[in-house]
N, C-alpha and C positions, 0 to 999 in steps of 0.2 A: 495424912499425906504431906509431907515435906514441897515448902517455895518449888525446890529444884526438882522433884517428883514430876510437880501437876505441870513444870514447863515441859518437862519431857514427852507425859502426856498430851498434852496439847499442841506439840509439833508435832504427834507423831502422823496425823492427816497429813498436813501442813509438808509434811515431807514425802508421802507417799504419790501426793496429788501429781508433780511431773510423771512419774511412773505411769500414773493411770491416762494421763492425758500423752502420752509417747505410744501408749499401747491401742489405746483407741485410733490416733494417727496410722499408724501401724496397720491396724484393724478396715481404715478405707481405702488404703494404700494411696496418702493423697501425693505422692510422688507421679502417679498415673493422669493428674492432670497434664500432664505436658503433653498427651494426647488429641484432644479435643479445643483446649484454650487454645491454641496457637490460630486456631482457623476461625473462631470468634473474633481473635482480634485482627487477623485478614476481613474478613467482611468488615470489623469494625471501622476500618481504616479507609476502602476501595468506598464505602460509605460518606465516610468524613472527605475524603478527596472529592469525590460527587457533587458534595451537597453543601458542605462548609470550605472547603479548600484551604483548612487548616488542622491540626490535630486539637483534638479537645479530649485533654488528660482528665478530664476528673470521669466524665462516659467512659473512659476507659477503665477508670479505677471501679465503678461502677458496677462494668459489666465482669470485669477480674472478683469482686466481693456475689453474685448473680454466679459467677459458672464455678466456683470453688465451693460455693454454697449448697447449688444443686446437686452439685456429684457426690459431697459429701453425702448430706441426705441419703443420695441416690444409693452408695456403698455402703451404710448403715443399714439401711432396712433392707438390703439384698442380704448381707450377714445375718440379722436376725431373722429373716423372711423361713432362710436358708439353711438355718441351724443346726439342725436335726439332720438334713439331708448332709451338709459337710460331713455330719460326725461318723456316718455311714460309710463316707468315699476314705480311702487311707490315703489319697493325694491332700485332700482339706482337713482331717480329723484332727490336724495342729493347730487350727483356728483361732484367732483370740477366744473369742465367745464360746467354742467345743470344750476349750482346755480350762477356760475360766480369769483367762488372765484379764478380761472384758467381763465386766455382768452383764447380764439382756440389758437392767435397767440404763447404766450407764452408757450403753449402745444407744438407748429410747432415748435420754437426756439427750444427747450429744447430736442423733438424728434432729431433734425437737430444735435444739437452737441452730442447728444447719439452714432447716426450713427456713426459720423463722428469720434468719439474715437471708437467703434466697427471695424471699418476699419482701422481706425491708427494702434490699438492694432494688427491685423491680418497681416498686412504690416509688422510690427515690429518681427513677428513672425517667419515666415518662407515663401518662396514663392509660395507652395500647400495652404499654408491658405492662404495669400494675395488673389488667384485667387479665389477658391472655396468661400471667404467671401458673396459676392454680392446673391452667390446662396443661401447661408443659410439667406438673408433675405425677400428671396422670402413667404416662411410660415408663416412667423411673419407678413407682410404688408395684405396674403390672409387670414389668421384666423375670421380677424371680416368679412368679406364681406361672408365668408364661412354660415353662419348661413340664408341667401339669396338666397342662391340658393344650399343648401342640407340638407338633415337633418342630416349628419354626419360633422359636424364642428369641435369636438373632434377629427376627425381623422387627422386633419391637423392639429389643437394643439399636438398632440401624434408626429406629423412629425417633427413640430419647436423643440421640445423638446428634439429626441433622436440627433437632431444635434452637443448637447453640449459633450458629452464626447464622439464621433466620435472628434468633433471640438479639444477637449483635446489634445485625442492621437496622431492623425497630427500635434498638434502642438509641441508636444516632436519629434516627430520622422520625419516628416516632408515627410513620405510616405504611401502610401497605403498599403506597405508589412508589412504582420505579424497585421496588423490592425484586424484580425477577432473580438477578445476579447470585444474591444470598438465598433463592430455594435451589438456583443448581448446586452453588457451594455444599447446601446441607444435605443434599441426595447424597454429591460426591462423599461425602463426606460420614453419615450416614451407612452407606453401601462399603466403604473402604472399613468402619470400625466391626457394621457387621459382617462382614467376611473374614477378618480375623481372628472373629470369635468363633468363624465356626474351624479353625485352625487348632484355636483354643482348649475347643469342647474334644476336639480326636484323643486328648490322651484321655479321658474318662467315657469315652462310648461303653467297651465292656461293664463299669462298675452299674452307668447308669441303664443298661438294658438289665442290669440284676436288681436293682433298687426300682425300677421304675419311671426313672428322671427319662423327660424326654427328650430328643433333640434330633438334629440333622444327621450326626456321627450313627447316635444310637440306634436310627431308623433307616437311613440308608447306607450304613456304613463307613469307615472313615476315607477308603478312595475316592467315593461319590463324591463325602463332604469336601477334601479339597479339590476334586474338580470344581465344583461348584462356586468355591474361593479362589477360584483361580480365572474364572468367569469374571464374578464379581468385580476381583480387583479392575481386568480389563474394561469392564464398566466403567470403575471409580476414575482410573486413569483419562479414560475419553473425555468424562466431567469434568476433569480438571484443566484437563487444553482446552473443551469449551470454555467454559469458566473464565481463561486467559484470554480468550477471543474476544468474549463479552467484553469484557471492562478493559479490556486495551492494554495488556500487560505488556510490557518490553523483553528485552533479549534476557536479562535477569531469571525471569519466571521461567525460561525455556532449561536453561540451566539446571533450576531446580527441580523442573518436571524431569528430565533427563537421569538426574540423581535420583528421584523418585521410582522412576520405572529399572531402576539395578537394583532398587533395596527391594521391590517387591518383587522383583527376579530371584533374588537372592533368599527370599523368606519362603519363597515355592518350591527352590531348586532343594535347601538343606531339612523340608519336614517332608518324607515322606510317610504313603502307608506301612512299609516296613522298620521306618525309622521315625521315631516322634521324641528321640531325646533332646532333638534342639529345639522345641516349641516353647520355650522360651524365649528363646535369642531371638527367634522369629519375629516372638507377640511383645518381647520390651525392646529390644536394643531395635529392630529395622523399624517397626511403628514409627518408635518416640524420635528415630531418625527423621521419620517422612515428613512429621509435624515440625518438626523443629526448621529440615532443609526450605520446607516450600515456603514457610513464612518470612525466615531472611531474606531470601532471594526474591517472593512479593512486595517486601518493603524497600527493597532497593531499586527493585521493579517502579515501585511507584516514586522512591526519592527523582531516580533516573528521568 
């Protein structure tokens, strides 16, 4: 083999590697953080005003390395958990991992080093997160297998969920005292992601009463389930005005509660049982709106 041969061959990794690490991104859909972080770093913040009466950038960078970390994790083992079951549904059967363009292994790698920065991060933090880490990723590994043996699998995604801005605030303060603030936050918060998943799960109730898969759509139907989501949000919303009561939010917060309760108007008004082709719009664009709104309007809240 020819100088110029063996270079060729030996970039040809070398150059596939963005591919594969675009497609694994792809594969957790880490665009989906803008979900959940936003409300980590409210707790993180109504904390640090508390208790330090300053911001402290690097807890922040901290817990941004801690919730991008766990989700990852969290989206990687629900893909390969889930595999099999994707390749059955024709909404999921394009899957990275179904179609190949992911290998299981590469999925396991990629899982592995997620973790294993989730736990750095936590280590790095403080020694209540250090310890409590290993438990918060107890929800995230049960979530896909939850749909197997209950029909309420949201309820354990609402559990992975409210763990992030609990996770937050322990990690500024590094104790359980004066924490009330951050377990309403993670109810709210919590109760708001699982209700939209069970929004989520309506367009595949028929396939999964054929397969097996169980859930709230599959078992009571998909009019039930959004009544039920439409309950919930009602919930999430009250938490969230309490929430604002607690910690002493200003005209700001009101604002974006206000925005808040249109977008979830608005994600109830355009999915119904006869009509489920906008549960998307619903589950990306109002979501990622509500995390993004209430968090601006919280920190101006509190600059104010």
């Amino acid at each position: 083999m020819s100088t110029a041969s063996r270079d060729v061959a030996a970039s040809g990794p070398a150059l596939k590697e963005p591919g594969r690490v675009k497609a694994f991104l792809k594969l957790v859909a880490i665009e989906h953080s803008v979900f959940a972080l936003p409300f980590a770093y409210l707790s993180a913040l109504v904390a640090m005003d508390r208790t330090l009466h300053r911001v402290d950038w690097l807890t922040l960078l901290l817990i941004t390395v801690a919730m991008v970390g766990a989700r990852t994790f969290a989206m990687a083992a629900n893909r390969i958990i889930d595999r099999h079951i994707d390749a059955r549904n024709p909404r999921t059967a394009q899957r990275e991992l179904v179609t190949g363009a992911v290998s299981v292994r590469t999925a396991w790698l990629g899982a592995a080093v997620a973790l294993v920065v989730f736990m750095g991060a936590a280590l790095a933090l403080n020694p209540l997160c250090a310890l409590l880490a290993p438990l918060a990723v107890v929800p995230l590994v049960l979530y896909p297998y939850g749909k197997r043996f209950t029909d309420w699998p949201h309820a354990i995604l609402a559990l992975a969920q409210a763990v992030g801005p609990i996770g937050a605030w322990l990690a500024v303060t590094g104790t359980f005292a004066g924490s009330g603030p951050a377990w309403l936050l993670g109810l709210a918060v919590g109760l708001w992601i699982g209700g939209f998943d069970l929004i989520y799960a309506c367009q595949d109730a028929d396939v999964d009463r054929q397969i097996g898969v169980r859930s709230v759509p599959a078992r009571y139907g998909v009019r039930n389930a959004l009544l039920i989501s439409t309950l919930t949000h009602v919930v999430t919303f009250a938490l969230f005005v309490a929430f604002g009561v607690w910690v002493g939010l200003g005209w700001p917060w009101w604002i974006g509660l206000a925005l808040t309760a249109a977008a979830f108007g608005y994600q109830h008004v355009i999915v119904t049982p006869t009509d489920l082709s906008k549960v998307n719009r619903a589950f990306f664009t109002a979501n990622g709106f509500v995390g993004i709104a209430l968090f601006v309007f919280a920190v101006v809240a509190l600059v104010v």
